[in-house]
TORKOL-4160 file (C-alpha; in steps of 0.2 Angstrom, whole numbers, padded with zeros to 4 digits, m for minus):
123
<pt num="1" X="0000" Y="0000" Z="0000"/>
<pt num="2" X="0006" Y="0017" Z="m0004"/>
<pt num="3" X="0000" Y="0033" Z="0001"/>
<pt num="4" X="0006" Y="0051" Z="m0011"/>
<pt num="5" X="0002" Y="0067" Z="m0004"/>
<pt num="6" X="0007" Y="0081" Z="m0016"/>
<pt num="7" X="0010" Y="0100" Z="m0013"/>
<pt num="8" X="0019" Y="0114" Z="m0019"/>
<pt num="9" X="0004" Y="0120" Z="m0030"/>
<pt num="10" X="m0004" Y="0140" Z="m0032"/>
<pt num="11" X="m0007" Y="0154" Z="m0043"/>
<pt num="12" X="0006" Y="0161" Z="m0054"/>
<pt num="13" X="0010" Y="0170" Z="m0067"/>
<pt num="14" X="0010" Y="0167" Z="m0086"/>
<pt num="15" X="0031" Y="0163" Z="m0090"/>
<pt num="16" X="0033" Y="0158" Z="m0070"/>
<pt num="17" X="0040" Y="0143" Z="m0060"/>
<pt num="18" X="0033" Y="0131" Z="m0049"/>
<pt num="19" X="0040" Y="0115" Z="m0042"/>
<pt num="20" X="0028" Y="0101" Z="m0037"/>
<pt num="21" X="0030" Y="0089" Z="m0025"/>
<pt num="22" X="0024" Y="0071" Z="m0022"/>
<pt num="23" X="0028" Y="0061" Z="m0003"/>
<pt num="24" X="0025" Y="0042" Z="m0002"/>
<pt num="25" X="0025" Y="0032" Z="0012"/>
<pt num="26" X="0030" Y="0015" Z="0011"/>
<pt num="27" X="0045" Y="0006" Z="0010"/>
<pt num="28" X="0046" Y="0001" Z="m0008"/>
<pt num="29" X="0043" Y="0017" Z="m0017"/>
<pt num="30" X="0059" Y="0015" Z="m0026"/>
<pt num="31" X="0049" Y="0001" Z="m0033"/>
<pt num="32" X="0036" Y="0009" Z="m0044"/>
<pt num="33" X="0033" Y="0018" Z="m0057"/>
<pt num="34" X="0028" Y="0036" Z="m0052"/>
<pt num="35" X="0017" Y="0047" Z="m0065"/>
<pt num="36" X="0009" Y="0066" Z="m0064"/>
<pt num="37" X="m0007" Y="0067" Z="m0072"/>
<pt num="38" X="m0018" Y="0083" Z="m0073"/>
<pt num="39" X="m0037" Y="0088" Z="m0075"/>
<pt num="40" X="m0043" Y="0105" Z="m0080"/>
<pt num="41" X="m0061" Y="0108" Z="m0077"/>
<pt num="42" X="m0071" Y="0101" Z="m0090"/>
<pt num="43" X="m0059" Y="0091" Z="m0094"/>
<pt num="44" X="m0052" Y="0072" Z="m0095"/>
<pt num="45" X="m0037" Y="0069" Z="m0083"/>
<pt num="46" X="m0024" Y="0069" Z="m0093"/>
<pt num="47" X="m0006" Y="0061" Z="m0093"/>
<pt num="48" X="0009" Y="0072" Z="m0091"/>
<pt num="49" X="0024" Y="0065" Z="m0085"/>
<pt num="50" X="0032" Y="0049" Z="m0076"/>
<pt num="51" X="0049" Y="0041" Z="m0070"/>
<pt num="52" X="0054" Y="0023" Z="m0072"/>
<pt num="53" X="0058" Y="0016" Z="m0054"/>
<pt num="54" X="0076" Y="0020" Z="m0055"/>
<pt num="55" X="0071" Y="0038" Z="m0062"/>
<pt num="56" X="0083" Y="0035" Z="m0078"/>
<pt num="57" X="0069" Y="0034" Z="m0090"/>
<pt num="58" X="0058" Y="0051" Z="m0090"/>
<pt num="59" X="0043" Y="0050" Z="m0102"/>
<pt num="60" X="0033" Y="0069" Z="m0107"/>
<pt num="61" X="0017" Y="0073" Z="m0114"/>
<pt num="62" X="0021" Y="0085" Z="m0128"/>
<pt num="63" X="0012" Y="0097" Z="m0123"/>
<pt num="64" X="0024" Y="0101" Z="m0107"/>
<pt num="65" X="0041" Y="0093" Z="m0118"/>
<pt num="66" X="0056" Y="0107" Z="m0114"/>
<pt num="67" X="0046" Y="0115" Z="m0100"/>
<pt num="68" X="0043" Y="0102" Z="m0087"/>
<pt num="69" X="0054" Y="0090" Z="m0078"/>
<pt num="70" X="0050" Y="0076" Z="m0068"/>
<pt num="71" X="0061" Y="0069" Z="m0055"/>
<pt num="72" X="0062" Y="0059" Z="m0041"/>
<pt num="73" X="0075" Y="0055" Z="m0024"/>
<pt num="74" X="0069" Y="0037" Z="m0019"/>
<pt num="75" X="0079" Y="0041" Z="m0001"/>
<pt num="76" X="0068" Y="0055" Z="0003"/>
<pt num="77" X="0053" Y="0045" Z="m0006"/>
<pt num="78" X="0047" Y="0060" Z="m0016"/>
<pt num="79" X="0044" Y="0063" Z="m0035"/>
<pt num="80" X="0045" Y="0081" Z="m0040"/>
<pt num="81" X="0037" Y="0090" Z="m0056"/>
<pt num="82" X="0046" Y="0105" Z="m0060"/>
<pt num="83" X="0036" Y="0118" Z="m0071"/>
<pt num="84" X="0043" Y="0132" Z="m0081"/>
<pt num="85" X="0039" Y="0143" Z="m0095"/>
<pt num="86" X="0019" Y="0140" Z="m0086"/>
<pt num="87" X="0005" Y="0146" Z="m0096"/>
<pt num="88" X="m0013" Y="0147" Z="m0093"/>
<pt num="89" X="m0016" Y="0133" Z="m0100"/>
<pt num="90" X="m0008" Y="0125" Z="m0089"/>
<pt num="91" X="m0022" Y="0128" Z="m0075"/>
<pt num="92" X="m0028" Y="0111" Z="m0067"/>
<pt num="93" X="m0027" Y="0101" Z="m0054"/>
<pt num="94" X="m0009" Y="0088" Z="m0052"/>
<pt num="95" X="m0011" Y="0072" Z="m0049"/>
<pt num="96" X="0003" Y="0060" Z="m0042"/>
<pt num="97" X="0001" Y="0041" Z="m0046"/>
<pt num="98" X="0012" Y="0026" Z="m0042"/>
<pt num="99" X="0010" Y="0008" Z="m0049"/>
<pt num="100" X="0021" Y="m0007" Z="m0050"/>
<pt num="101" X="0021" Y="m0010" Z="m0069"/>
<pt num="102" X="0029" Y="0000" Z="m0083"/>
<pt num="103" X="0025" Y="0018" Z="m0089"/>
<pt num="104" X="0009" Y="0021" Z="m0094"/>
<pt num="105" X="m0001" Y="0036" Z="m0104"/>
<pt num="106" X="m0016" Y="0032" Z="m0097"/>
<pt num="107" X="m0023" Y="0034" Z="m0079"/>
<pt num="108" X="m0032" Y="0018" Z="m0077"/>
<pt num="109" X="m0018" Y="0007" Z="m0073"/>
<pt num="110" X="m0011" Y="0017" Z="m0059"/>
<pt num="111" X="m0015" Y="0009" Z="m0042"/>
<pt num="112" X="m0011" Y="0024" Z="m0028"/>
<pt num="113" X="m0016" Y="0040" Z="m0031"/>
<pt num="114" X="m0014" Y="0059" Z="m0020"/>
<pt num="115" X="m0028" Y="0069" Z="m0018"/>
<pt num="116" X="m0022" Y="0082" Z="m0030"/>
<pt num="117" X="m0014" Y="0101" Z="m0029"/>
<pt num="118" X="m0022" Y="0116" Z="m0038"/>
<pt num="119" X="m0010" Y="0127" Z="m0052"/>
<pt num="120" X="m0018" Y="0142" Z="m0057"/>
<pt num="121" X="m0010" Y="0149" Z="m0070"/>
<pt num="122" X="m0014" Y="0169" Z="m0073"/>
<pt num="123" X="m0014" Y="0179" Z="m0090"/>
């Protein structure tokens, strides 16, 4: 069982920064496959970013390629999403999901999922 618990979202600026964060307990984190996902309102959750186990594999939707980074320190059991170059359409709520398996694009085969963390992104 694994329990994510993310932070670090708000409201910023078009062109700003913000650094996500994702904690997991349990003791095999460094086991899994750990993803964000976002949904705008409206709107399908969407994929946007996950980390192989070892975090030497990233994997990007193309919509956040070259501005996004995911990442992720198995001894502090953490992923991070770093997000730069933000614009509003960027506004949603992030999702962090874990599963045991290989990378996938799609929510449904994630097992563990955060409650989410709000980004605003202002015009």
């Amino acid at each position: 069982q694994v329990q994510l618990v993310e932070s670090g979202g708000g409201l910023v600026q078009a062109g700003g920064s913000l650094r996500l964060s994702c904690a997991a307990s349990g003791r095999t984190f460094g086991t899994y496959t750990m993803a964000w996902f976002r949904q705008a309102p409206g709107k399908e959750r969407e994929f946007v970013a996950a980390t192989t186990w070892t975090g030497s594999s990233t994997y990007y939707a193309s919509s956040v390629k070259g501005r996004f980074t995911i990442s992720r320190d198995n001894a502090k059991n953490t992923v991070y999403l770093q997000m730069n170059s933000l614009k509003p359409e960027d506004t949603a709520v992030y999702y962090c999901a874990a599963r045991l398996s290989r990378v996938a694009y799609v929510q449904g085969p994630y097992d563990y999922w955060g409650q989410g963390t709000q980004v605003t992104v202002s015009s």
